[in-house]
N, C-alpha and C positions, 0 to 999 in steps of 0.2 A: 540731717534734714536736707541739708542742700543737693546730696547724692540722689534723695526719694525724688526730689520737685524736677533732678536734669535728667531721672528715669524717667519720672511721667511725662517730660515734656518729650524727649527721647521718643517712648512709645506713640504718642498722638502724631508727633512727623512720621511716624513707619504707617500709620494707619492712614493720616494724611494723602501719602505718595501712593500706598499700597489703590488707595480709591481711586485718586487722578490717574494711576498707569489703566486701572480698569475701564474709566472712561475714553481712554486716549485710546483702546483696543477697540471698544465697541466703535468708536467714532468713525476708526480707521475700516469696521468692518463694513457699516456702514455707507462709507463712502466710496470703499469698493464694491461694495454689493450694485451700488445705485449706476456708478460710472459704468461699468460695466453692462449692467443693462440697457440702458440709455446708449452704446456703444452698437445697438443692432436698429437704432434710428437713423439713417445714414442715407447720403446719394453717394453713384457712382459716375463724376464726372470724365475720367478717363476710360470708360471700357471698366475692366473687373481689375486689375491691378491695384488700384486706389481707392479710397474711400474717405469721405467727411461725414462725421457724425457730431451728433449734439452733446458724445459725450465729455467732450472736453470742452463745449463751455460749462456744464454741471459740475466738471472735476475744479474745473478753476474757479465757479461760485463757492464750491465745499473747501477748498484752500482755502480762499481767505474767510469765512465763515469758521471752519475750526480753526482756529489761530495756535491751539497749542497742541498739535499734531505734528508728526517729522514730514516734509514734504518729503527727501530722499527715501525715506522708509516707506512711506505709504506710495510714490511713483512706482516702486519696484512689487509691491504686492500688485498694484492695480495693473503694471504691465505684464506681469505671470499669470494670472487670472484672464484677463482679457485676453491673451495670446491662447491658452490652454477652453478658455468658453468659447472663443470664434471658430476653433478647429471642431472643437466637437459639433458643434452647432451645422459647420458646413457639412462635416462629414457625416451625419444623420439626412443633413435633406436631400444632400444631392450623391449621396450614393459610393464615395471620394474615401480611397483608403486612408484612414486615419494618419499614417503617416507623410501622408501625401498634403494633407491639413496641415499638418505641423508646420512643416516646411511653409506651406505656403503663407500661412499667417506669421511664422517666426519675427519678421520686419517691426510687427508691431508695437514688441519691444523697446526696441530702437527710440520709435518718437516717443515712449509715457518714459520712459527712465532718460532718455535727453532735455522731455520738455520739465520734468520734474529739477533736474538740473538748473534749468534756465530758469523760471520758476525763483527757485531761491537764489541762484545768483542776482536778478534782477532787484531782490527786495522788493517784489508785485505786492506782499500784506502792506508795506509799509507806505504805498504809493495809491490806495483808494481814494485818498480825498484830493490828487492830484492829477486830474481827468487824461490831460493828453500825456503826463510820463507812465501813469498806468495802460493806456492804452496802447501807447507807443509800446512797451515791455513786452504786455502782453502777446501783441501784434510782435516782435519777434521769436517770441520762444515757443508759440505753436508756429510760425512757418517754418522759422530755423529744426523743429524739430520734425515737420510733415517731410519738409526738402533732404534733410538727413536720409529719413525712411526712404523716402523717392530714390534715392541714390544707390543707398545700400541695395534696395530691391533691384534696380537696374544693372548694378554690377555683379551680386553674387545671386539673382536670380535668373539673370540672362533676358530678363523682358525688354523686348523691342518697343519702345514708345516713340512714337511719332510725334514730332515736335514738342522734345523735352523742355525747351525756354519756356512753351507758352504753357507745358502745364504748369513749370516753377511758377510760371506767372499769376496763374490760374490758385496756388496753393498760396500767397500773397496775398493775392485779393481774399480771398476766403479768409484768413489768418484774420484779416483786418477788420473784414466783417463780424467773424469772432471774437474780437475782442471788442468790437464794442457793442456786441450784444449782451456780452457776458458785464460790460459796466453796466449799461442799461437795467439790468434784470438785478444784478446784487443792490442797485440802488434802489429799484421799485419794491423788493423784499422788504429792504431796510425801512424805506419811509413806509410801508404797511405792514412792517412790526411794528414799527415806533407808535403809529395812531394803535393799533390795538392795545399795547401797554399802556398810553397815556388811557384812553379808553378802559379799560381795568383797572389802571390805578387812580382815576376817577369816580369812578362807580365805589371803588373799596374805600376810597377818601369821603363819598358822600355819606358812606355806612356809617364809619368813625366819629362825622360830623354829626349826624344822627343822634347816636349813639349819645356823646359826650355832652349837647345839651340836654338829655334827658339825665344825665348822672350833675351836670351842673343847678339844674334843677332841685333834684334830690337832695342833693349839699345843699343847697337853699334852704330848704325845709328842716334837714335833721340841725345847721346849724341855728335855724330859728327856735327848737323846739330843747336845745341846749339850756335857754334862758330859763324855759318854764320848768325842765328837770330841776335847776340848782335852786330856784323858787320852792319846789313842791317840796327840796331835801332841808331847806332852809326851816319851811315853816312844822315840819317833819321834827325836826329837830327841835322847835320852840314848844312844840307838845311836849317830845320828852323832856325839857325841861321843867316842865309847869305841871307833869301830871305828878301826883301826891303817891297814887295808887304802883305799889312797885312791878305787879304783873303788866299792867296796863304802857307803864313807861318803859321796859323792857321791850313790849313788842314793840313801839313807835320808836326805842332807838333801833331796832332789828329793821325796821321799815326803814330807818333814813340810812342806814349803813348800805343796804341795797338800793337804793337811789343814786347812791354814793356810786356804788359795782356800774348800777345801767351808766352813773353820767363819763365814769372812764371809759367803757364802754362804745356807747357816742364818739367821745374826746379819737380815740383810736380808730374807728372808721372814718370819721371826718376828716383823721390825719391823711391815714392812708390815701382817701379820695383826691384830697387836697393836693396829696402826693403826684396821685397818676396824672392829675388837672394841668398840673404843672407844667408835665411834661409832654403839655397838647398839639397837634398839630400846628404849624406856624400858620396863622391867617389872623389878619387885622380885619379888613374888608370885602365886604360883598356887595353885588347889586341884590336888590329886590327882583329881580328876575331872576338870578341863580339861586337865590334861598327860597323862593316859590319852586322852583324845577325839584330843588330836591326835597321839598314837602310834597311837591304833587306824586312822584316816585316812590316815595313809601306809603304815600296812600294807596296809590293804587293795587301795591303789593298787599295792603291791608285789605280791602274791599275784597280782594279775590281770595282771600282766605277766609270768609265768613260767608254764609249762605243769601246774602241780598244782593239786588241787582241795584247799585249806584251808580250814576254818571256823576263824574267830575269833570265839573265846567269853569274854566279859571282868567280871568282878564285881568290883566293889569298894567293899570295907563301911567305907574309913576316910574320913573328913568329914576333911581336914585341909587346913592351910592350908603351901606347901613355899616360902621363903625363894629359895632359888637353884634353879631348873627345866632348867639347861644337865645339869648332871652325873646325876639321875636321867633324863630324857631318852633322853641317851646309852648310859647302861647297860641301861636297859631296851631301847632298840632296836637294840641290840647279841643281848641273849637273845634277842628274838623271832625276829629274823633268824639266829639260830644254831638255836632251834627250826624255821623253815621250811626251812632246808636237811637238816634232818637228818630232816625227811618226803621220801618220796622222789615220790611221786604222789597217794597220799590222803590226807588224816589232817586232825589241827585242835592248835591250839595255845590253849591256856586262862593265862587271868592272872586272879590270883586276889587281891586286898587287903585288910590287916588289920588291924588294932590287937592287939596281944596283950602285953600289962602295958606298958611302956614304949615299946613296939620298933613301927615299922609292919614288917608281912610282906609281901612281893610271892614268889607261888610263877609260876612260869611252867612250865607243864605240855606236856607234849608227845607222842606217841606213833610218834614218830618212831625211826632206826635203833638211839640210844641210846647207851652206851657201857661197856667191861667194868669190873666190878669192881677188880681188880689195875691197871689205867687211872685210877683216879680222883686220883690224886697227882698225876699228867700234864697233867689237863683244862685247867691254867691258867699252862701251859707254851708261851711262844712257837713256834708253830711246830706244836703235837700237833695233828692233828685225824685223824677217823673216815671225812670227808667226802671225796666226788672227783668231778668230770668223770665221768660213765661215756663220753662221746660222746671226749672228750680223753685221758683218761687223769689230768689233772692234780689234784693233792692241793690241797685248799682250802687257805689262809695260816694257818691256825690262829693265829690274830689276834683274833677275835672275845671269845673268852674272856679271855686276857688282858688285853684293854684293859678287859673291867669287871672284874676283880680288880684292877690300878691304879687307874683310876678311883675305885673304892670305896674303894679304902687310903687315896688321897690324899685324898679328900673328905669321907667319911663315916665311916670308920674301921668300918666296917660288916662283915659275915659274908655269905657267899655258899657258900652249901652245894651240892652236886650229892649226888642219890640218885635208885634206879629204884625202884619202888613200881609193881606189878600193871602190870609191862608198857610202865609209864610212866614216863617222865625227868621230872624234879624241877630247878629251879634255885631255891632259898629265899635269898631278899635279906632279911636283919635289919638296918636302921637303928635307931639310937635314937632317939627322935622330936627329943627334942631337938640333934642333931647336922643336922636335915635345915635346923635355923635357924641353923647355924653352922659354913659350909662355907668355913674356909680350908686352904690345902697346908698339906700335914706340913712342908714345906720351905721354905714364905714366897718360894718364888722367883718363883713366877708367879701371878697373879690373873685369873683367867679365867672 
């Protein structure tokens, strides 16, 4: 047994390495594809002899950016490429025997496989968050390796350069301004990665949150609806005791056996739920302005995928801070979307937030179908609704309502009022503030 478990683990490290060496190629290809390009961006501050290009600040952002790359491996491809693209390059436009390219690009060798050197001798990855030794580094190991080149080319190319101090001079200063453009630029990357990932992984956290008070909900229900299964299997069962008739008591114990199947049934989804619940997102608190943001965001996304035209209009004057975020959530996006169904093609839903003496208000406004007078007893009645299909025929589940009148009994022990006003539907939430910090069930059965 123990041979099988150190093959398999065996194979997954060969498979392991075999990936990272294929990313560490493409990386490297990459990286020379780009340097190299970027290497015909260039001035010539001495005549034609010389050259500065932008590609070595882009080689030195792509060093420390791939961190698990070989710097000496990859200097040496970037300097044989770049030496072999410059020749051909020249010797296409201007006409220049190929071998006469060679030669005269050859040099440039010298500085990517010197500066590559320096490079790692300096430890430059390890020096980012340390402004002036990285810079400082940096600022030697591209001058020391342009002044290299400058030398070599002067000696075994024969070129006459007229006051060589002040180009060394001139290849310094540039060095210096190189390197710290190239800090500048890997930092502005960085902090505009960072905001886009938090930004992504914001958006994907508010999905989650979404998400998970509608499942925390749900477990509210199915475990509410536990009691009235073991009830139905209970009284199920007192038939089959009591019926005389042996057909008759056969099928009512077949009926409570299957009661029995739905309530484990239940028992095993609720578990499971319970499960995933568990292991939710870490948040304790929210303002009521970030749990409005992210109800308003999924409405919006909801609106635009049904065929009416709603404005969502949303004010909210209360600054406060809400302990548990699943069960207002819920509720509220329960009203909005009880509001958007009952516009039928235009209109707008408004939410409106308060403080008024102890209590926050949430009004959720609507000018939508509405609902009668004599109806108002009704509204929070399993089952009641105004609403239908016109294309189907079929009656909405009248669901919506209900589950925030639950919801709110259970949590917040809170008032949920409905009235019309000038045309307009009314739904007024009164919480007491202090209750938004202390949301357990009336019944201690479930914690959700």
């Amino acid at each position: 047994m123990k041979n099988i478990i150190d093959k398999y683990n065996l194979n997954k490290l060969k498979k392991i390495n075999k990936k990272q060496k294929k990313e560490n190629i493409e990386q490297i290809m990459a990286i020379t594809i780009t340097t190299v390009f970027m290497g015909q961006v260039y001035i010539n501050p001495f005549s034609l002899w010389f050259r500065f290009s932008l590609a070595v600040v882009i080689l030195s952002f792509l060093f420390i950016y791939f961190e698990k790359i070989s710097i000496i491996k990859t200097s040496f491809i970037i300097a044989f490429f770049m030496f072999i693209f410059r020749a051909l390059i020249t010797a296409l436009a201007q006409d220049l025997n190929l071998k006469q390219a060679l030669f005269y690009y050859m040099p440039v060798i010298i500085f990517y496989i010197s500066y590559g050197f320096l490079f790692k001798f300096f430890k430059i990855r390890q020096k980012i968050n340390k402004p002036i030794s990285f810079i400082l580094s940096l600022w030697i190991s591209d001058s020391l390796g342009n002044i290299l080149e400058g030398i070599f080319r002067r000696i075994n190319l024969y070129y006459e350069v007229k006051n060589f101090d002040k180009a060394i001079m001139t290849i310094i200063v540039i060095g210096f301004i190189r390197a710290i453009l190239t800090y500048l630029i890997y930092n502005i990357f960085i902090n505009q990665k960072k905001k886009y990932d938090e930004k992504k992984e914001y958006s994907k956290y508010k999905e989650i949150l979404f998400f998970t008070s509608k499942l925390k909900s749900e477990l509210f229900f199915l475990k509410k609806s536990k009691a009235d299964i073991e009830d139905t299997m209970k009284k199920t069962y007192d038939l089959y005791s009591k019926l005389e008739d042996d057909k008759l008591s056969k099928e009512a114990l077949y009926i409570s056996r299957n009661i029995h199947e739905i309530k484990k049934d239940y028992k095993r989804v609720c578990s499971a739920m319970e499960d995933i619940l568990s292991k939710k997102i870490s948040l304790k608190k929210m303002s009521l302005d970030e749990i409005i943001d992210i109800i308003e965001e999924n409405m919006v996304k909801h609106i635009s995928n049904i065929n009416k035209n709603i404005k969502l209009k949303i004010t909210n004057q209360a600054d406060i801070i809400i302990d548990e975020i699943y069960p207002i959530i819920t509720i509220l996006n329960n009203l909005i979307i009880n509001s958007i169904e009952a516009i039928e093609i235009n209109g707008y839903v408004k939410i409106n937030s308060y403080i008024e003496d102890d209590k926050l208000i949430i009004d959720v406004i609507d000018n939508g179908i509405g609902f009668f007078k004599e109806d108002e007893d009704l509204l929070f009645e399993v089952g009641y609704s105004t609403k239908f299909d016109e294309f189907t025929g079929k009656m909405s589940t009248g669901l919506g309502l209900s589950h925030c009148k639950y919801m709110l009994d259970n949590y917040f022990k809170g008032d949920l009022i409905p009235f019309r006003k000038d045309d307009k539907t009314y739904f007024r939430l009164k919480i007491y503030l202090d209750k938004l910090n202390n949301t357990k069930e009336k019944n201690g059965d479930i914690d959700v």
